[in-house]
N, CA, C and O of each residue as an XYZ file, in Angstrom:
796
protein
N      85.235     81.717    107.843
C      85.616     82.541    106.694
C      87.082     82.963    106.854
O      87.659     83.138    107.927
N      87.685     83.123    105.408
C      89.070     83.528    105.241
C      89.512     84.768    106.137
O      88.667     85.634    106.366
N      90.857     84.899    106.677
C      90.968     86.640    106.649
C      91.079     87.578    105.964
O      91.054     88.778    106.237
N      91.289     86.722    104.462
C      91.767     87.392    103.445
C      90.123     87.643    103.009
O      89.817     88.835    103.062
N      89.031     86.736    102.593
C      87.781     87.234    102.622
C      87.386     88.716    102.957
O      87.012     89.667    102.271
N      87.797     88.380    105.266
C      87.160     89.514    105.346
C      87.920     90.614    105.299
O      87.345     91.665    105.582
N      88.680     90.647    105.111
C      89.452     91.726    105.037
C      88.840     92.697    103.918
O      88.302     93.799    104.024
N      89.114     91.894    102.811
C      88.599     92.457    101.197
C      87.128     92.832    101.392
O      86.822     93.943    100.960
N      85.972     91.961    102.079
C      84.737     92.570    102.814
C      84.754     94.082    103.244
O      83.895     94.910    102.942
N      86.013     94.327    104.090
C      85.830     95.739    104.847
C      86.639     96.932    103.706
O      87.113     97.995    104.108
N      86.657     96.594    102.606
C      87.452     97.156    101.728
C      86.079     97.867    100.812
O      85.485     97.335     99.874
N      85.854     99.034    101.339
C      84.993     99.617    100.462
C      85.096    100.905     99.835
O      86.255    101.318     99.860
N      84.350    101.612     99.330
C      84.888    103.427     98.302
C      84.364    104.084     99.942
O      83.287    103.862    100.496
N      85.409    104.860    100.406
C      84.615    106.086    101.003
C      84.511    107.260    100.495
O      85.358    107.388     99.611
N      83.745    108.379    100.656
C      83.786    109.402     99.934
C      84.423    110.483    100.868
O      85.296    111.302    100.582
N      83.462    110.188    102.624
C      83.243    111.133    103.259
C      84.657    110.699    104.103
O      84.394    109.843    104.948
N      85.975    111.053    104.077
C      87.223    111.569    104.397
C      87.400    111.989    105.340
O      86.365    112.520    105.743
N      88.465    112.111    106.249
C      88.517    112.916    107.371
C      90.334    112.384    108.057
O      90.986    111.375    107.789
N      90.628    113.410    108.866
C      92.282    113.157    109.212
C      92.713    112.916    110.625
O      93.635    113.208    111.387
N      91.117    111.949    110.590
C      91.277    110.972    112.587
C      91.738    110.080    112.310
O      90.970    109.164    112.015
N      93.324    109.793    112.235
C      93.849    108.776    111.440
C      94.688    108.583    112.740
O      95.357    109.507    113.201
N      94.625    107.273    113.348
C      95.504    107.530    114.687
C      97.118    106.694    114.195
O      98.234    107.031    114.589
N      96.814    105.636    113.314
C      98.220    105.299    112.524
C      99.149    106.486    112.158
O      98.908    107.494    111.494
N     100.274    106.078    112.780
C     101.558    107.328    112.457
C     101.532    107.115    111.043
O     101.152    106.011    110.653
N     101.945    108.171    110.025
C     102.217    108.556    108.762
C     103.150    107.653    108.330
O     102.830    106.805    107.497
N     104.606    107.733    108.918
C     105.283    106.365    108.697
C     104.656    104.957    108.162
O     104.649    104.251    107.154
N     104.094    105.007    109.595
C     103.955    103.330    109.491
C     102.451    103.238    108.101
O     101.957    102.204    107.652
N     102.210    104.171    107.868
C     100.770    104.300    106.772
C     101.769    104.123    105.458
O     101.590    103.125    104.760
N     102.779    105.029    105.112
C     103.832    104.810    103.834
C     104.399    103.400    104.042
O     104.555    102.856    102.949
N     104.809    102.520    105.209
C     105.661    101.565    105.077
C     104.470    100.845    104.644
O     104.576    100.536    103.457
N     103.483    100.504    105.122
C     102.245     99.676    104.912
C     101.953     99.642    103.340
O     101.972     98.624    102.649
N     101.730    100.708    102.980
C     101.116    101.023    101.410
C     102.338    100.110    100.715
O     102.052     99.163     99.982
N     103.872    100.515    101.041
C     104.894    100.212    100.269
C     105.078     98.937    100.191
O     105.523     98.449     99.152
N     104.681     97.956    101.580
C     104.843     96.587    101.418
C     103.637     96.293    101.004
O     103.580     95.064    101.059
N     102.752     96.655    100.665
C     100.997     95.817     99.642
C     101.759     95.883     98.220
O     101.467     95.042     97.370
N     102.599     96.736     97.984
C     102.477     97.139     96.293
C     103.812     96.105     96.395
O     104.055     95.430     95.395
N     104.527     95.991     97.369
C     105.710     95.296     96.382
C     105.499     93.608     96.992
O     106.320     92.697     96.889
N     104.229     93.560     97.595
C     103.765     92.047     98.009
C     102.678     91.542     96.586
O     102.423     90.404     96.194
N     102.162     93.004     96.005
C     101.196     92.655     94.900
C     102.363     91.738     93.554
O     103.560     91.947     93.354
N     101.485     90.792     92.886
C     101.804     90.227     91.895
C     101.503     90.825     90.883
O     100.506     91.527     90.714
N     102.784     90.465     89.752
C     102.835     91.171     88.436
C     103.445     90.058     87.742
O     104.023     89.135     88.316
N     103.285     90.181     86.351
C     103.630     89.115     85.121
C     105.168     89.010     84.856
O     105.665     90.131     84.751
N     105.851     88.231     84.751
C     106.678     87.728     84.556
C     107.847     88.461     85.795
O     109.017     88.708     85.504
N     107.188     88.749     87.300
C     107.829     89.548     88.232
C     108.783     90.682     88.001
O     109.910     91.011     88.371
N     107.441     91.316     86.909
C     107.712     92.675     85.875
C     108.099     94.152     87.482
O     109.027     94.947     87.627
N     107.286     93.960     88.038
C     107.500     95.026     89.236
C     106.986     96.080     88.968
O     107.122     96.985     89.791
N     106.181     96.349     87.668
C     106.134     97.651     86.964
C     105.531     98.201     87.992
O     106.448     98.881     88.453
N     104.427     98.414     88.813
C     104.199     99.199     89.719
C     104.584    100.377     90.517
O     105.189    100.238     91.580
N     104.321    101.308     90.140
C     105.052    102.194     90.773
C     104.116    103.157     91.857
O     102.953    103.229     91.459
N     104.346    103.858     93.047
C     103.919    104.840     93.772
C     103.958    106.494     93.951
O     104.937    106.919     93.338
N     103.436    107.242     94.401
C     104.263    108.596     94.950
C     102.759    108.485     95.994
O     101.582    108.358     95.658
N     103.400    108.596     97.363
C     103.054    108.605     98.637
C     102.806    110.344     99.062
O     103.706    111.182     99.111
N     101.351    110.582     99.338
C     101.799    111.526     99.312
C     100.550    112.342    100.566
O      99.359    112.075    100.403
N     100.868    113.071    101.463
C     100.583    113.656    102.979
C     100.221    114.883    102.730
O     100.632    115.415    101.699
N      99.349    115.609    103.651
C      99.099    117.060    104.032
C      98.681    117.761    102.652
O      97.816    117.468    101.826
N      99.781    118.974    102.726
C      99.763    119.553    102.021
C      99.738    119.458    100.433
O      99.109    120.016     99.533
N     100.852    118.355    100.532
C     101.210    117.779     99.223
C      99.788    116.649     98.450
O      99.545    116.426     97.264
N      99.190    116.215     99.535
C      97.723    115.599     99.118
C      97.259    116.235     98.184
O      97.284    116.101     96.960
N      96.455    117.564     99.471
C      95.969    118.437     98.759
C      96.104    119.663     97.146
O      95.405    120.403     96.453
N      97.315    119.229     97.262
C      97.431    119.638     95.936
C      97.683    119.050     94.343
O      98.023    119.565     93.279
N      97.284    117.554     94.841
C      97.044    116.694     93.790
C      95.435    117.178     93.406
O      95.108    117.122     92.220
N      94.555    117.597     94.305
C      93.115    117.769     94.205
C      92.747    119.081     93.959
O      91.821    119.347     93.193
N      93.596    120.194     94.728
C      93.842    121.316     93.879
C      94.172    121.345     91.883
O      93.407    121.888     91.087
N      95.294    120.718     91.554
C      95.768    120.326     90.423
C      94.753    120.167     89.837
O      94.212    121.056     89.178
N      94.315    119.005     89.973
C      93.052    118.209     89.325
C      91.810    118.940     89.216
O      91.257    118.644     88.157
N      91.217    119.698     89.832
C      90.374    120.685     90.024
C      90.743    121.586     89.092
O      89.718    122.074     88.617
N      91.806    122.085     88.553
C      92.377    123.380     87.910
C      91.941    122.487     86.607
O      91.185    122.996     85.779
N      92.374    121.289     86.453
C      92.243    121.137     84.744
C      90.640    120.491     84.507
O      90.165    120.165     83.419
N      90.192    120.438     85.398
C      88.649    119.940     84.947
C      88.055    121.164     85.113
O      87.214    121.267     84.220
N      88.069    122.566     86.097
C      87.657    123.452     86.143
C      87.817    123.973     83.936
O      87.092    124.792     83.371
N      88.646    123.374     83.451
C      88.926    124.227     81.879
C      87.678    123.208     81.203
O      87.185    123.823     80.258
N      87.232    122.297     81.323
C      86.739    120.922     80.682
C      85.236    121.827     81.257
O      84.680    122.563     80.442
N      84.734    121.713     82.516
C      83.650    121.703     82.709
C      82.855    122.866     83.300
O      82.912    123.292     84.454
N      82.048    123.326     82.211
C      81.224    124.596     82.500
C      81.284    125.061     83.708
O      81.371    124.273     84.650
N      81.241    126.701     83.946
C      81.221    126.947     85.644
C      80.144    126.940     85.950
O      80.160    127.008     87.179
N      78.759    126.882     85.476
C      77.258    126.763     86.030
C      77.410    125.303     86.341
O      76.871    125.282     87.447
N      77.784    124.069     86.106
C      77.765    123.120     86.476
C      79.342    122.555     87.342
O      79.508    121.344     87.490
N      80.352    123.507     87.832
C      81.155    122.985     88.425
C      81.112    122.499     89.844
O      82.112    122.037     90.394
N      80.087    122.594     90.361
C      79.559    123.263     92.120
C      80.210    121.890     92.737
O      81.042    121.698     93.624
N      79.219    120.734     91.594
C      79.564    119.269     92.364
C      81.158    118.705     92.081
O      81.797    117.858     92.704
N      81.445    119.322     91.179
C      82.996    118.598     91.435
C      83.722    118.967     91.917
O      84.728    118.298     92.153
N      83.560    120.405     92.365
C      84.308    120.945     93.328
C      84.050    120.383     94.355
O      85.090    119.864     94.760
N      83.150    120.170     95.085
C      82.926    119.534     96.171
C      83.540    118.220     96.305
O      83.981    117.877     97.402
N      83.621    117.310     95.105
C      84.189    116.549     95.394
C      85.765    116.398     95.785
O      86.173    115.974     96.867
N      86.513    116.797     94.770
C      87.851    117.474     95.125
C      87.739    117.993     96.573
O      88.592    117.420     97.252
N      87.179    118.658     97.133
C      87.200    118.848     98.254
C      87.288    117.730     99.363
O      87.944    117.844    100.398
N      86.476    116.545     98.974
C      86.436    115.709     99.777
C      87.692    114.802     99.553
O      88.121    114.046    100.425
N      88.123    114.911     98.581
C      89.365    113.881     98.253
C      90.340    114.447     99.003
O      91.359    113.870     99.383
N      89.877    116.178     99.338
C      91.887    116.583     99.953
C      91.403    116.735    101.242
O      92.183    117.303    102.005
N      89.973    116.270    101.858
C      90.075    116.259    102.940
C      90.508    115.298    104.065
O      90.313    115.438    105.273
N      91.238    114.132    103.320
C      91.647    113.201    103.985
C      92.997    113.280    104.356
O      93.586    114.357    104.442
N      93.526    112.172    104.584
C      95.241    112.490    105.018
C      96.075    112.343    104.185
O      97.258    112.572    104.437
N      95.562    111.833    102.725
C      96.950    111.280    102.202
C      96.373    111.198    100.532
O      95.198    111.360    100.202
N      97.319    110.957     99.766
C      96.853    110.577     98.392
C      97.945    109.667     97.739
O      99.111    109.974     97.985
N      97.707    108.568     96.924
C      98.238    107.690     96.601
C      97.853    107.905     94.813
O      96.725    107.763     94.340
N      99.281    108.328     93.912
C      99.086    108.015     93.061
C      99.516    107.492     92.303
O     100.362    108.235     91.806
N      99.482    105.821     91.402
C      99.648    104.553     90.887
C      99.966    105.325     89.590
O      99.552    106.323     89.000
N     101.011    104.263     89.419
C     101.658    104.316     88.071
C     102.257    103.064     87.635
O     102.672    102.336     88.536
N     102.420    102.557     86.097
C     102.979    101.523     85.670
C     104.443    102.294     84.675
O     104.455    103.271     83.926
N     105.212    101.629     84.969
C     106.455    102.263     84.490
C     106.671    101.664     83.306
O     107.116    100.517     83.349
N     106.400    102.313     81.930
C     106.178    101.978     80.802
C     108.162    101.477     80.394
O     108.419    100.474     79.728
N     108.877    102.077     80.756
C     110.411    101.716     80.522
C     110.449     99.912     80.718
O     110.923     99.134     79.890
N     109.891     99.584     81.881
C     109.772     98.041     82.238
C     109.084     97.153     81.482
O     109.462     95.983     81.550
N     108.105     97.432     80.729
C     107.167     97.218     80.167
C     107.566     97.280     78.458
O     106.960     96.742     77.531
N     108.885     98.191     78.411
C     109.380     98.138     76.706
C     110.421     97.084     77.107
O     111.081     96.662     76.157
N     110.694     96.597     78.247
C     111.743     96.050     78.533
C     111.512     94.530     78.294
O     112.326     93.719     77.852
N     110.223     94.320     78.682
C     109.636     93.202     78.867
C     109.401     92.714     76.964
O     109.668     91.640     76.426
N     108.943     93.709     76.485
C     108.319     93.498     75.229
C     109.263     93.275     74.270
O     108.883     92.607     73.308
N     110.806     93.797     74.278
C     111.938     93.461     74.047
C     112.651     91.938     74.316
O     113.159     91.286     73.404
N     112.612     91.630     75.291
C     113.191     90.379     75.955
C     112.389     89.638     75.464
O     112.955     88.801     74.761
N     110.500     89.452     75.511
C     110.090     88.411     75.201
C     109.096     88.950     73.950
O     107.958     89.384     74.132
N     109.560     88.869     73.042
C     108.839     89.228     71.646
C     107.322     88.601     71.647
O     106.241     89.150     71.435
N     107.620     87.375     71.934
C     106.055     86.476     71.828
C     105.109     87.141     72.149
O     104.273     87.613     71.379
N     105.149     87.261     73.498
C     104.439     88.106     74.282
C     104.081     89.520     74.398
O     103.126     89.949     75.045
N     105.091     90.353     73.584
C     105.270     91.746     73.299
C     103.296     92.582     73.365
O     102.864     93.336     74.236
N     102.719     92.170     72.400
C     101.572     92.813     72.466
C     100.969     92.847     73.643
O     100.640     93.940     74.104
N     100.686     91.532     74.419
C      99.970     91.113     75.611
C     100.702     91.933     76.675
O     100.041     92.298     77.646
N     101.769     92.203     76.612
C     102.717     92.887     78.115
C     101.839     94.529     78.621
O     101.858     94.949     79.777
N     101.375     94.994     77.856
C     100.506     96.664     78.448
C      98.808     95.793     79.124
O      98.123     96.248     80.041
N      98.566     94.725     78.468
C      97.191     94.274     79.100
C      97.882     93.372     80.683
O      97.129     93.196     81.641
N      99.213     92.937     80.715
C      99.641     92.407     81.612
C      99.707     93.710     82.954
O      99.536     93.602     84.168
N     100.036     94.929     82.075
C     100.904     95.368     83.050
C      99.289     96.594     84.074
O      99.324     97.392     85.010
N      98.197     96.076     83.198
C      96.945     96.897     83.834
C      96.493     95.733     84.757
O      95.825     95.994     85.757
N      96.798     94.601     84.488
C      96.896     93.236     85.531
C      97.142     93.524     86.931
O      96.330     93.482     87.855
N      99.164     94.016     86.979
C      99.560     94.323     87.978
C      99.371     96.172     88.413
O      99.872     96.785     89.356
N      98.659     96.557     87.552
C      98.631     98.004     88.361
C      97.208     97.782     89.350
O      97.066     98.285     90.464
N      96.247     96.935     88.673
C      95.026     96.258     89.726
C      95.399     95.908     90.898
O      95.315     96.541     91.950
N      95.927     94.608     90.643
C      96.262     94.151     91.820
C      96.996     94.900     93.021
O      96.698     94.731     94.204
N      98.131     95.865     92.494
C      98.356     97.088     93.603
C      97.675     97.564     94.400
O      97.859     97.680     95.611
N      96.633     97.950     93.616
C      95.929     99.009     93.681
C      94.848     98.523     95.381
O      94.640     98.941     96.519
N      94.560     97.660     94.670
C      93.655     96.475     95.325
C      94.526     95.632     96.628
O      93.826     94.802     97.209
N      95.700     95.742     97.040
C      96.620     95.306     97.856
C      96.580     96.820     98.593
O      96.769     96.472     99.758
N      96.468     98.100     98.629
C      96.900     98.916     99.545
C      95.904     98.930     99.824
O      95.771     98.903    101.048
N      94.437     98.982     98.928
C      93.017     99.405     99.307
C      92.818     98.427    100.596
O      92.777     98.908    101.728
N      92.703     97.092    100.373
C      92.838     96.352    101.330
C      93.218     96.462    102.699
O      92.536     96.519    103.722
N      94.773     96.485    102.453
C      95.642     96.968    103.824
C      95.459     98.010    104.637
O      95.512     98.088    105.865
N      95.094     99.310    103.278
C      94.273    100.563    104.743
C      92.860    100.125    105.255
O      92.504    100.698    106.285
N      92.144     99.375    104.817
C      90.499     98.784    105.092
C      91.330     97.966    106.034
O      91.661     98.779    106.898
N      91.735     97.055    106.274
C      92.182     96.921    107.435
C      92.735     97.324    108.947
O      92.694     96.916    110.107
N      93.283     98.408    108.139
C      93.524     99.629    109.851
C      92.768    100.554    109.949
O      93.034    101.633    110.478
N      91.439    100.144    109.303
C      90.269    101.038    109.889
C      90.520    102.455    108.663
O      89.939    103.471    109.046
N      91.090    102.581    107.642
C      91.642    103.753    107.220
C      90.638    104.011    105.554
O      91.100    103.545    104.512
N      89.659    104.574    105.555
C      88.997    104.947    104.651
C      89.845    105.356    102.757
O      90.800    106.075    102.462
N      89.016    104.585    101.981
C      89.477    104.842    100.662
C      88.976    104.824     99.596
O      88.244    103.844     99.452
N      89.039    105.553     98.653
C      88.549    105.427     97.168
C      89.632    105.413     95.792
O      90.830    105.694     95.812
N      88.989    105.089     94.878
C      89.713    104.678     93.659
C      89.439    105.441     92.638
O      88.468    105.280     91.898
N      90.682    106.736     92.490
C      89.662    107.519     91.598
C      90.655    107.523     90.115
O      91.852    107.291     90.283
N      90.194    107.767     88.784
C      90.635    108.143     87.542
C      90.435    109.028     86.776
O      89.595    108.977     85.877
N      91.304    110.137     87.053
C      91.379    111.665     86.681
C      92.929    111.740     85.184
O      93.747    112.653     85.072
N      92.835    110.502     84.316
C      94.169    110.775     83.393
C      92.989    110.345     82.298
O      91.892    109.803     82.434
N      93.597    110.753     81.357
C      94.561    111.729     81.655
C      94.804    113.189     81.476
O      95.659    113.733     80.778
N      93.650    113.864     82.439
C      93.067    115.074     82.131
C      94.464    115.901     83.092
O      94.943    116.992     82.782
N      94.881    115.092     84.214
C      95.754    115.607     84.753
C      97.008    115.283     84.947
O      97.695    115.704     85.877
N      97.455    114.332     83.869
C      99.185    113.726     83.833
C     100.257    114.417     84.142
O     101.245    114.166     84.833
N      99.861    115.476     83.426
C     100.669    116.346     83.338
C     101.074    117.707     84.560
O     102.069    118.244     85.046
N      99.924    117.773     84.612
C     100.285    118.909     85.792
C     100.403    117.750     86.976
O      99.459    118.235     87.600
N     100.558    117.294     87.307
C     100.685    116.042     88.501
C     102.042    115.379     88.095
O     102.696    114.896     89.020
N     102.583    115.288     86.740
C     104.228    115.193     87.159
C     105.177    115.610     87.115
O     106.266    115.111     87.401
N     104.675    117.518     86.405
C     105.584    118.540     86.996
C     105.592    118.983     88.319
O     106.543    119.612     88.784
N     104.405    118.642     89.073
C     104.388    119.370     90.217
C     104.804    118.144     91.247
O     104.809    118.363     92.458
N     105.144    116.869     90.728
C     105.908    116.143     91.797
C     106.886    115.159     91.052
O     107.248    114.018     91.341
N     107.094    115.725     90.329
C     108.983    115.629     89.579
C     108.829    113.812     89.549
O     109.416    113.121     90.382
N     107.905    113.189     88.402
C     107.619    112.179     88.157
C     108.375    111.606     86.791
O     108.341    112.206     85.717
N     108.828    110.778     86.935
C     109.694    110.290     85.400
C     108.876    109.806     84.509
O     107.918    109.044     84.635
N     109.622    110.628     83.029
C     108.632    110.132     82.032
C     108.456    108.846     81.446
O     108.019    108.675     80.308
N     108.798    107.945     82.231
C     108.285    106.600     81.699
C     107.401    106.264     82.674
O     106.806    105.205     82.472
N     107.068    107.014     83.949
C     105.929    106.293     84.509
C     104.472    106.959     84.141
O     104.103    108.113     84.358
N     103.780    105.918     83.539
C     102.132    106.590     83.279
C     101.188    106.395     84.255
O     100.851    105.271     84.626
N     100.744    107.410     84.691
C      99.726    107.657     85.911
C      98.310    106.679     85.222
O      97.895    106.687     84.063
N      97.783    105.855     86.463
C      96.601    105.075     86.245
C      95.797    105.167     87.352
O      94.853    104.377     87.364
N      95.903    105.887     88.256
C      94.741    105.973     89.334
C      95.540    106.883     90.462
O      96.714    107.144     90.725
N      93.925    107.296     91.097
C      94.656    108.238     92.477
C      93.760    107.506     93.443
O      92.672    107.028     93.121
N      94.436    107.434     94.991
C      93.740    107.140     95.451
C      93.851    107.789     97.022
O      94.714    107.583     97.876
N      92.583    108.695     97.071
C      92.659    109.573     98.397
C      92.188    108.888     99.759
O      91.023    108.508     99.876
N      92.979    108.762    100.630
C      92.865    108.446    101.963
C      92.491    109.145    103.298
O      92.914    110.268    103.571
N      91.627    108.385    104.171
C      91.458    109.325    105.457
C      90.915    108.268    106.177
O      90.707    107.108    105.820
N      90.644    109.011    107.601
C      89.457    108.206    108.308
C      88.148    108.351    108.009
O      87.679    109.466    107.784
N      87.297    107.058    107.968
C      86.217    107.000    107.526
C      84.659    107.679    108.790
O      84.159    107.218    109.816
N      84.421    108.847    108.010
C      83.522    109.809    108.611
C      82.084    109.724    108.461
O      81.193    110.441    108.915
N      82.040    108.433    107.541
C      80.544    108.153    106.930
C      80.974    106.696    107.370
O      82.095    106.272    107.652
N      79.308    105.826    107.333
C      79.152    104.744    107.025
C      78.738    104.059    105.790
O      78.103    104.777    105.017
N      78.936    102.882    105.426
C      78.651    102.368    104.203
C      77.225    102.379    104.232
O      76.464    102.483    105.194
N      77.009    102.264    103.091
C      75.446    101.561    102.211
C      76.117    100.033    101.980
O      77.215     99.586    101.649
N      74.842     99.521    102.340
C      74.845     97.878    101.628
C      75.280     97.654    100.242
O      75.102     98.355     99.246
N      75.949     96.420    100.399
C      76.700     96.647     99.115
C      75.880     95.529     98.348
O      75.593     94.598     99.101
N      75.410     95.368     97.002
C      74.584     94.552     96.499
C      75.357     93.868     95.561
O      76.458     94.384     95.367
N      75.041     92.581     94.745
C      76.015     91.611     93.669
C      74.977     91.352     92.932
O      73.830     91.127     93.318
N      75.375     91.384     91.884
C      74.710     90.442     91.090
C      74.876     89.057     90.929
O      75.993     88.549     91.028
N      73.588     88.217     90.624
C      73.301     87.142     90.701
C      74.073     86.389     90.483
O      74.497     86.690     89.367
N      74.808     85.160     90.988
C      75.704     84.165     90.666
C      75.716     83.446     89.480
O      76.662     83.051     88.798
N      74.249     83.314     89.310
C      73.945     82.510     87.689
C      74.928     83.252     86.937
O      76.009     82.755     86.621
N      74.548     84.544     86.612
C      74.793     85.802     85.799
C      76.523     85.723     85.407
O      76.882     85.950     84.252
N      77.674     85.329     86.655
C      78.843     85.793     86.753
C      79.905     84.421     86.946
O      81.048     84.402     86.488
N      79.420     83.549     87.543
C      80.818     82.282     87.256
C      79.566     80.953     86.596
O      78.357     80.745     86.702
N      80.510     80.440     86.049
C      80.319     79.183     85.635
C      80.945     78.048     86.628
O      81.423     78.717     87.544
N      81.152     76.855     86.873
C      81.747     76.022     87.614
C      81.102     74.150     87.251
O      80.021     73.578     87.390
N      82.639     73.705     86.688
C      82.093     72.734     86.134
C      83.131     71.775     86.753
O      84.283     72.192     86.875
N      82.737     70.194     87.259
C      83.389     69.386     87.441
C      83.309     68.706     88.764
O      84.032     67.858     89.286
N      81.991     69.447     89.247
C      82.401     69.123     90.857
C      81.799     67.607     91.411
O      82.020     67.239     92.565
């Protein structure tokens, strides 16, 4: 089997977080930074964008986020999402993805043809990012999930880390060492999902 296989194999959601992370912080930002600018994008658009983000500053992406769903969702039923937020800032780090819409008018400008198709291109390459760091920390043993909180929290998340307004937030993704073990992961049936003709 591939390495690239297993690699993507050990690439799973953790929930249960934790900050036994023996990788220096450095070398965790240089890592993340070379998946996203190794990930492929359409017409080597680059739109991809990051904010890397540690400690304190984690935690208050999940603080944030907590404040504007705390307005959305009843307080007799807030117990479990608080908890969750909790578990997201209990890790070491938070990663939150953005596609830089400026690149993307840029693109739609230059190549008219294509103009409509360039925002379905550019959720293409915010995947594949996304899916290139998930990877790379599942590889150093470094626990992760894929979460989508926009855009309930755009806003307070790019005043409070001085984010430019052409980049639109598309996912967060909280990091730690992994404190739980997986559940089996199940697929559906092959019939069900590719076709394959010609062989």
């Amino acid at each position: 089997m591939s390495n690239v296989i297993e690699h993507l194999r050990t690439r799973r959601t953790q929930y249960a977080l934790g900050r036994n992370v023996a990788l220096p912080k450095d070398e965790i930002e240089a890592l993340i930074k070379e998946a996203i600018r190794l990930a492929p994008s359409s017409f080597n658009s680059q739109s991809s964008r990051a904010v890397i983000l540690f400690g304190a500053e984690s935690e208050k992406v999940w603080s944030l986020i907590g404040a504007e769903l705390r307005k959305i969702v009843p307080a007799d039923q807030f117990a479990p999402t608080e908890a969750k937020m909790k578990s997201f800032a209990a890790g070491i780090g938070t990663v939150l993805f953005y596609e830089d819409q400026a690149t993307i008018k840029g693109l739609q400008e230059n190549f008219p043809l294509y103009a409509d198709a360039f925002p379905g291109f550019s959720m293409h390459s915010a995947g594949m990012a996304q899916l290139a760091v998930w990877t790379a920390l599942a590889e150093k043993g470094i626990g992760a999930s894929l979460q989508h909180y926009s855009p309930i929290a755009d806003a307070a998340l790019a005043d409070a880390f001085d984010i430019p307004a052409s980049w639109k937030l598309q996912a967060q993704m909280p990091f730690g060492s992994n404190e739980a073990g997986f559940q089996d992961k199940t697929f559906m049936a092959d019939e069900e999902r590719f076709i394959t003709r010609g062989k």
